[in-house]
C-alpha positions in Angstrom: -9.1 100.6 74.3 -6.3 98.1 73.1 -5.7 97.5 69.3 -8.0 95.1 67.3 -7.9 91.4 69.3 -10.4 89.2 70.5 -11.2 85.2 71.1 -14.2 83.1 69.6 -16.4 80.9 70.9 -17.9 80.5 74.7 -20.0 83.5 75.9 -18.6 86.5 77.0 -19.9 90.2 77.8 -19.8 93.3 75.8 -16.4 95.0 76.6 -14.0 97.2 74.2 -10.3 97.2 74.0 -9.4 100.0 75.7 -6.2 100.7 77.1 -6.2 99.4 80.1 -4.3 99.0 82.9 -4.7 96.1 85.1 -3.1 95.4 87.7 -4.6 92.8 90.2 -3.1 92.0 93.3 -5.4 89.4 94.7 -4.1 87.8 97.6 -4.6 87.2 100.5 -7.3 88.4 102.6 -10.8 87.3 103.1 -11.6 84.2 102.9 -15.0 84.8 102.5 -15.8 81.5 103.4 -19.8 81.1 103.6 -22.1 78.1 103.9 -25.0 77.4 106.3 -26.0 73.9 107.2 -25.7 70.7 109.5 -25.0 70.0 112.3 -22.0 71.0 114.4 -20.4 67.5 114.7 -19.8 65.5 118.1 -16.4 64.3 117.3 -13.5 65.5 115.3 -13.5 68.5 116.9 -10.7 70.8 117.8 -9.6 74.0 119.6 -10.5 77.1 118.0 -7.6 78.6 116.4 -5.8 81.7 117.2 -4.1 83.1 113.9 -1.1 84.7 114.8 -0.3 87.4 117.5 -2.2 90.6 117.9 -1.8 93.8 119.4 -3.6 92.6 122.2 -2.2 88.5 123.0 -5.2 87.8 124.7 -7.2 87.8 122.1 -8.2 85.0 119.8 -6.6 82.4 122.0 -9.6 80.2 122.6 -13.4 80.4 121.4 -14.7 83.0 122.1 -17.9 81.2 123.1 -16.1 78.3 125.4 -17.1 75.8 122.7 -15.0 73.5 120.4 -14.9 75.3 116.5 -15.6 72.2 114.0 -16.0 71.9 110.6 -15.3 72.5 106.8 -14.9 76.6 105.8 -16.7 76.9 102.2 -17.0 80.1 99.8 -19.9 81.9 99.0 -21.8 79.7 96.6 -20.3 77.0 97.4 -22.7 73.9 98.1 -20.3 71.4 100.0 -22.1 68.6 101.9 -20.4 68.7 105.5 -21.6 68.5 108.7 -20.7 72.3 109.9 -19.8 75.2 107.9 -17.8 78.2 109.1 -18.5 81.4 107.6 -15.5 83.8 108.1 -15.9 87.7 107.3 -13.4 89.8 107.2 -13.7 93.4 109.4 -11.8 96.6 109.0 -12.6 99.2 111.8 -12.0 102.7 111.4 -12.5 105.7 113.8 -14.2 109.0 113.1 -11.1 110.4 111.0 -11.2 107.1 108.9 -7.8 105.5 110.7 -7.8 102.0 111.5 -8.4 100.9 114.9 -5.8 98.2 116.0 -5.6 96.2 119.3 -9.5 94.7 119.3 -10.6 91.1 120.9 -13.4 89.0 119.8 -15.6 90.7 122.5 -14.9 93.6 120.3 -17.1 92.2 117.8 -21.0 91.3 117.5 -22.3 89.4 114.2 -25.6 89.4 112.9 -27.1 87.0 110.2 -30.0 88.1 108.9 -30.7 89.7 112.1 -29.9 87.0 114.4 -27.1 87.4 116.8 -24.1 84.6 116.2 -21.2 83.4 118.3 -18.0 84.0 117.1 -15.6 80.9 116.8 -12.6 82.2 115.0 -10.7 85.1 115.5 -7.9 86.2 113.5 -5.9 89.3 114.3 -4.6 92.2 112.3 -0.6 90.6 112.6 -1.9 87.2 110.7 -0.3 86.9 107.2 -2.2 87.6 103.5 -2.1 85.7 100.8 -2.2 88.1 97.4 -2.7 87.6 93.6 -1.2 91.1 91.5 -2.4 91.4 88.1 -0.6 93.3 85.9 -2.4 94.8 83.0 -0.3 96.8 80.6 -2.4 97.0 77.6 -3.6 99.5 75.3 -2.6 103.4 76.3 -0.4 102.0 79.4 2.2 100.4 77.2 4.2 103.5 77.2 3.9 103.3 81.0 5.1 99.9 81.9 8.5 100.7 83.6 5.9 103.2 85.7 3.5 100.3 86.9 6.8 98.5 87.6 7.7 100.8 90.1 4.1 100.9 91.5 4.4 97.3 92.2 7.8 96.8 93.4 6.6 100.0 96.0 3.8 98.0 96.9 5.5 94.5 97.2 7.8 96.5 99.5 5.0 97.7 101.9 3.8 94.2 102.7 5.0 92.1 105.5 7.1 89.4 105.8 5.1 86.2 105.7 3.0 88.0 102.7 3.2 85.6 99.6 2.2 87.0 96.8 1.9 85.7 92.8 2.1 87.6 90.2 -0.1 87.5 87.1 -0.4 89.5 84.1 -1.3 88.9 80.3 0.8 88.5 77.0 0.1 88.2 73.5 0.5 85.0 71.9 0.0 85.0 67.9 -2.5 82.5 66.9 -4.7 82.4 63.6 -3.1 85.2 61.7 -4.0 87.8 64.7 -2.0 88.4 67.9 -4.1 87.1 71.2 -4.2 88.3 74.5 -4.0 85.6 77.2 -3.2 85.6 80.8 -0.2 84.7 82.0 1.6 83.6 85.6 4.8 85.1 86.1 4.6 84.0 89.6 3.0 81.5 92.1 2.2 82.8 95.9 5.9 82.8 97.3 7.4 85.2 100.2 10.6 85.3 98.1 10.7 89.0 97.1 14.0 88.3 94.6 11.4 86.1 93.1 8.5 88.6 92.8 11.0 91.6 91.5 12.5 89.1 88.7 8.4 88.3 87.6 7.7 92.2 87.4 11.0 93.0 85.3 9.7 90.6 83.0 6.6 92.3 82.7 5.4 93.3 79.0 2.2 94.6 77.3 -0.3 92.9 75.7 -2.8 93.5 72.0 -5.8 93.5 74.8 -7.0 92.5 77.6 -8.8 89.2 78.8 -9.6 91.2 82.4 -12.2 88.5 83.0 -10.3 85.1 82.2 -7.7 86.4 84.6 -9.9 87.0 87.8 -11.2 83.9 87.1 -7.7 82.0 86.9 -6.8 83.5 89.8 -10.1 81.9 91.4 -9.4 78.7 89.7 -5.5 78.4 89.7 -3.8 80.8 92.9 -6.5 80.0 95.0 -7.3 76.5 93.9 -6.2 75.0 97.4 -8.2 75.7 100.7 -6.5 78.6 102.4 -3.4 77.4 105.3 -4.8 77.8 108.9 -2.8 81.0 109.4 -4.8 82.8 106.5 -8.1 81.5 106.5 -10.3 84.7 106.1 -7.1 86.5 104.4 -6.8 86.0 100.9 -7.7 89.4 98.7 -7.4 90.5 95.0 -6.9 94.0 94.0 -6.6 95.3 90.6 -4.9 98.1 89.1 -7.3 99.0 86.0 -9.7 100.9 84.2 -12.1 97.6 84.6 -13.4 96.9 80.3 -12.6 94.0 79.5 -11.8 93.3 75.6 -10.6 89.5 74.9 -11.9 87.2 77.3 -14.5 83.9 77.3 -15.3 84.4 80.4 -17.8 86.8 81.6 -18.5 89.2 84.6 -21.2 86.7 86.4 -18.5 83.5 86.2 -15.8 85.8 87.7 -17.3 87.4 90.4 -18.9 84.1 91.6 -15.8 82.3 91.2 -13.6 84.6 93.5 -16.6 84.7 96.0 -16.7 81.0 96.3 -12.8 80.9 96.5 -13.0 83.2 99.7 -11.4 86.5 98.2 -11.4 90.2 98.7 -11.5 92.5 96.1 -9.3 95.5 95.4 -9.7 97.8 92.6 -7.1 100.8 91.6 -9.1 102.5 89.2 -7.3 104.0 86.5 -9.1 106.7 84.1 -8.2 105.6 81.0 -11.5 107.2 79.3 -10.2 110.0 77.5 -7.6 108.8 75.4 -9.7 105.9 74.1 -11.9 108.9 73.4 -9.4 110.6 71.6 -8.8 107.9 69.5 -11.8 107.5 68.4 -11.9 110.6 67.1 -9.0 109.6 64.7 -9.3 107.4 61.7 -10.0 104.2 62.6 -7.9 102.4 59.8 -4.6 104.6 61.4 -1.6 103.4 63.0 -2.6 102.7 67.1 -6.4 101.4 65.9 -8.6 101.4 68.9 -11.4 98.9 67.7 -13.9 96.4 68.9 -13.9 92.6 67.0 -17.1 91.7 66.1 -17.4 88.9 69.4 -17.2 91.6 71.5 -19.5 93.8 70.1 -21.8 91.1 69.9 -21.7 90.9 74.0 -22.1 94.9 74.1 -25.2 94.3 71.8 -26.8 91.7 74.3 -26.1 94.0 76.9 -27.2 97.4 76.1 -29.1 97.0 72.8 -30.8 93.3 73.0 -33.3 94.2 70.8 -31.3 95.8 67.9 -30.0 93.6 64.8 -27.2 91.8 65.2 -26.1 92.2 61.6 -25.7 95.8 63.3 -22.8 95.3 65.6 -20.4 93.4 63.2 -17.6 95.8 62.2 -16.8 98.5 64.6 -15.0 100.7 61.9 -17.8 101.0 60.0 -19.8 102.4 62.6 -20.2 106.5 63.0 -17.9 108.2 65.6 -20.5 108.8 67.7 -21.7 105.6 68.2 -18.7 104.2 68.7 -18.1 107.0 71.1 -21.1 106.3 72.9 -20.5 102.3 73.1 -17.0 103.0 74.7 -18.8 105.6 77.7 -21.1 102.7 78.4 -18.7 100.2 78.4 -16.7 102.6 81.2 -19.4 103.2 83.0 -20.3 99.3 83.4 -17.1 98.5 84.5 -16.7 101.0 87.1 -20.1 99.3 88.5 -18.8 96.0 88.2 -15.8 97.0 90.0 -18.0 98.5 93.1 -20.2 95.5 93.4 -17.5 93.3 93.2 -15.3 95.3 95.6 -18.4 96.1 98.2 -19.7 92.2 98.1 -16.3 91.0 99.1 -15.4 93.3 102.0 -13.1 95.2 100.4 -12.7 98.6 98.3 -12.1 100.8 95.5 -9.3 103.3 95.2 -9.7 106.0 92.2 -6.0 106.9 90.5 -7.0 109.5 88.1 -2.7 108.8 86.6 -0.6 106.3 86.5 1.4 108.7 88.7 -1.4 108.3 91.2 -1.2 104.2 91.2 1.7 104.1 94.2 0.1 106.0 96.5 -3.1 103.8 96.1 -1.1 101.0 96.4 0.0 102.1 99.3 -3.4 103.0 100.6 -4.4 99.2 100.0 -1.1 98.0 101.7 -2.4 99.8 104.2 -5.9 98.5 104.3 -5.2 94.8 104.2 -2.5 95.1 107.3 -5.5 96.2 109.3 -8.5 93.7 109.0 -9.5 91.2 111.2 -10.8 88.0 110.2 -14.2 86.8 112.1 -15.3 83.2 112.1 -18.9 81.4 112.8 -20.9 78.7 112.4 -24.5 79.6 111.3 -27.5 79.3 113.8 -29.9 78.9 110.5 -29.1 75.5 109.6 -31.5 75.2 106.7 -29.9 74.3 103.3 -32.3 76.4 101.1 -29.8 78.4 98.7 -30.9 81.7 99.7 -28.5 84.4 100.1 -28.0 85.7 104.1 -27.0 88.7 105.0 -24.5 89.9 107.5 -23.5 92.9 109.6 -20.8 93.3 111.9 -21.0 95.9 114.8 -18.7 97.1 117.5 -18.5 97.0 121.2 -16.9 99.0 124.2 -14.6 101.8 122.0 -14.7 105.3 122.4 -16.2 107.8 119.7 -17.6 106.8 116.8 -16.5 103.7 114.5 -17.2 102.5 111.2 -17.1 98.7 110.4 -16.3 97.2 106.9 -17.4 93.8 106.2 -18.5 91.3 103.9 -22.8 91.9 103.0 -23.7 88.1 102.9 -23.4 84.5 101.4 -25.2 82.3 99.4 -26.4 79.0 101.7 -26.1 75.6 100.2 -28.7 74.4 98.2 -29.0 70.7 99.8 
């Protein structure tokens, strides 16, 4: 948990101040682009694109299907009015020992919405370059750590490839009504200048808690405000290096997660186990020096959460609570963010990686690097042309390798509603 800060006003979820390290790197990698509806239009159409060089060169020159790719791409939620809507999904193929497979065409690949077979119109290769947003969350317990996730994220900057642009966000306090607030800050819009990227991490600080949720959401709403460049449409990805509870933000879990659907990006998470030194400090005094405490707004959104039908006179002031309970508020809190995480992670395409240190946090990074420079990005327009709002699932199977393989792809989108 993170010392005693918090925001009023707007809804939020339940979420302590733990200390908590975040550190997002959403980027560049799926644009999860979704939408069902109209017709595929008679003019303005154009060739199919082929996003940069593969292993193999033949492979995502043309449609795959022989016919012209048309349209608008739109996010999952999204409800754009247009006469054809390409849904990309990301793909990540790995073999029996859980390596990457490289080198695959579109005749690789077979796409199934809600059961029904679809032609794939884009193709992007493993070669085509991300897009990435890094959050940095030094907060709470990590403070003493900083230089450490410095390293971790100079290592990982280092592993990507050149073309990778990458911003860089992280939080800071800013004092404000007698209290010191947490707010998000951008060090660093998407650039491929690495001088650039290295002076934004050196100038990363800690922060009185952490607004988690008001930064995935900025990143939705700010980074990946514009439509995605040709070259990395179906390529844009977030990762996080964090233990997940949120503590200051007005946003909430629901607006977050929708948000960086709709804007077409993967999510990463580096889970860091932060659990038991928040535990160990709430063991201690709560009045002593390094407080670990809830404000009363936030315990307000735990209340609604996990205890809608208690009093809310109840879940005022977290110091005047028993150790136990307060004990037992920060486990669930844990526990709800590591779910968050997985859904959030799972629904995008994309995955979790557990660092139990900070220690651990470069060789996950590295294990993402890793991940992102190996997915494909897979493009079609819809046979179900209905505009109902429902949500459609997707699977992606492959064709013609040897042994057994595993696909890694994005579940589904939500249809427009009209």
């Amino acid at each position: 948990m993170n010392g005693s800060s918090g925001k009023t006003g707007q809804k939020t979820r339940a979420w302590p101040l733990p200390g908590l390290v975040s550190m997002l790197i959403a980027g560049a990698m799926i644009s999860l682009g979704a939408g069902a509806g109209g017709q595929e239009p008679s003019s303005k159409q154009q060739r199919p694109r082929r996003v940069a060089g593969s292993e193999n060169t033949s492979s995502g020159a043309q449609n795959p299907a022989g016919t012209p790719a048309a349209g608008e791409e739109v996010g999952e939620g999204d409800v754009v009015r247009v006469d054809t809507q390409l849904v990309s999904v990301p793909a990540i193929v790995s073999n029996s020992l859980g390596r990457p497979v490289g080198g695959l065409r579109p005749d690789n690949f077979i796409i199934y919405e809600d059961g029904q077979k679809q032609t794939i119109a884009n193709f992007g290769t493993t070669q085509a370059p991300f897009e990435i947003a890094l959050l940095l969350d030094t907060s709470g317990s990590t403070r003493a750590d900083v230089e450490l996730i410095r390293q971790s994220a100079n290592a990982f900057i280092t592993a990507l490839r050149s073309g990778d642009r990458v911003a860089i966000v992280a939080f800071k306090d800013q004092a404000g009504g007698g209290s010191s607030m947490a707010t998000v800050d951008v060090l660093a819009k998407l650039t491929e200048d690495r001088k650039v990227l290295r002076a934004a991490i050196q100038n990363l600080g800690s922060s009185n808690g952490t607004p988690f949720y008001d930064a995935l959401a900025r990143i939705a709403d700010e980074i990946f405000r514009e439509p995605p460049r040709e070259e990395v449409r179906g390529r844009r990805a977030v990762v996080a290096l964090t233990d997940g509870v949120d503590s200051t933000s007005n946003s909430d879990y629901d607006e977050a997660r929708n948000k960086l659907l709709r804007a077409g990006v993967a999510c990463y998470f580096i889970e860091v186990n932060t659990e038991d030194f928040v535990e160990d400090r709430l063991l201690k005094d709560c009045q002593d020096d390094g407080q670990l405490t809830l404000s009363a707004r936030q315990l307000q959104r735990y209340r609604r959460i996990f205890v809608p039908q208690s009093r809310s006179e109840d879940y005022i002031d977290f110091c005047q609570m028993g150790q136990f309970q307060r004990m037992q508020i920060s486990r669930d809190l844990y526990n709800l963010a590591r779910r968050e995480m997985n859904d959030l992670a799972r629904a995008a395409g994309a995955r979790n990686f557990v660092a139990a240190t900070l220690q651990d946090a470069r060789a996950a990074f590295a294990r993402v690097a890793d991940d992102i420079g190996t997915q494909y990005s897979l493009g079609y327009y819809p046979t179900n042309k209905a505009r109902d709002g429902k949500f459609r699932s997707i699977k992606v199977e492959v064709r013609g390798l040897n042994g057994k393989n595993e696909v890694r792809a994005r579940e589904g989108y939500k249809a427009p509603n009209k």
